[in-house]
N, C-alpha and C positions, 0 to 999 in steps of 0.2 A: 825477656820479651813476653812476657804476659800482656792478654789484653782484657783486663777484666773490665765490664761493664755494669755497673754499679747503679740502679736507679733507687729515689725515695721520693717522697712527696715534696719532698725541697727540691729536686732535681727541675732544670729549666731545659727547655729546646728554644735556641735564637735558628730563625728564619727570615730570610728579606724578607722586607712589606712588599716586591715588586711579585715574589714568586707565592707571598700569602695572597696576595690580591688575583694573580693567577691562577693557584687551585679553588679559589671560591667563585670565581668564572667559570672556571672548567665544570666544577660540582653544579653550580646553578644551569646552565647552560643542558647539562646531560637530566636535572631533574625536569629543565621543559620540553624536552625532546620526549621525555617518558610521558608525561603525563600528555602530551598533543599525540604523541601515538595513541597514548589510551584511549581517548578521547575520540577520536577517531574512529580508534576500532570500536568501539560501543555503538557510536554513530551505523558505522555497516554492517553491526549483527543485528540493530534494533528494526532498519531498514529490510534486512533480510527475512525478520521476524515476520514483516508486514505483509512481505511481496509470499513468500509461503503461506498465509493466512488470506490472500488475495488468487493466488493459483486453486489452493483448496476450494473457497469458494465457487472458480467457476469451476473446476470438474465438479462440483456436484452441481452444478447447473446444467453443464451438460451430459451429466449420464440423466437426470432429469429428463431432460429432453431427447434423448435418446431410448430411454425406459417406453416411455409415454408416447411421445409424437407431439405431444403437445402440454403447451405451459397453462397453469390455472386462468393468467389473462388473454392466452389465444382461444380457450373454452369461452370464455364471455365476450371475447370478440365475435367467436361465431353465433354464437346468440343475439347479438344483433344484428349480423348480418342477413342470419336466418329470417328476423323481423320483418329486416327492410325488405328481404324478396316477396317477405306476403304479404308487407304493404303496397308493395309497387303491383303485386301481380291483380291485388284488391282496385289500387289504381286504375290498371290499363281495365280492369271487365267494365268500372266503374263510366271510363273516356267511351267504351263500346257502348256500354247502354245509352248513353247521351249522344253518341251519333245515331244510332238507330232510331230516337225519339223526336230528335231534328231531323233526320231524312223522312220519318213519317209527315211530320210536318209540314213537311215541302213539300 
């Protein structure tokens, strides 16, 4: 009872075509699973990449604004607004000398 097993390049393996056709399902099947995970997961680290480059950003916007008190565009907001008050206040002396000059008037 020897069980020698003898292989050479002339050696053949018979296998059903039902159960060839079944492992090259199985095989194709397991390499699209693999590659839609991959795919995927590249998808949520390239996403995560962004959202960390997007956090980043505002913390330094806001120690910015914590630093400071104020942003380079709220400085030049206030500079107009600063304007407007000395336009307006230029305004009202402007309305008082003109009633003054009409109540003389009358």
């Amino acid at each position: 009872m020897s069980d020698d097993v003898r292989m050479s390049d002339a050696s053949y393996v018979s296998i059903p075509l039902k159960n060839l056709i079944g492992l090259i399902v199985a095989i194709c099947s397991g390499l699209y699973a693999y590659f839609t995970i991959n795919q995927r997961l590249q998808t949520l680290e390239n996403s995560t990449v962004n959202l960390e480059k997007d956090i980043d950003a505002n913390s330094i916007w806001i120690d910015e604004w914590e630093s400071g008190g104020m942003l380079p565009l709220d400085k030049e907001q206030n500079l107009f607004i600063e304007r407007l008050k000395e336009d307006v206040k230029d305004l009202r002396l402007e309305m008082k000398e003109m009633k003054k000059e009409l109540n003389k008037k009358e």
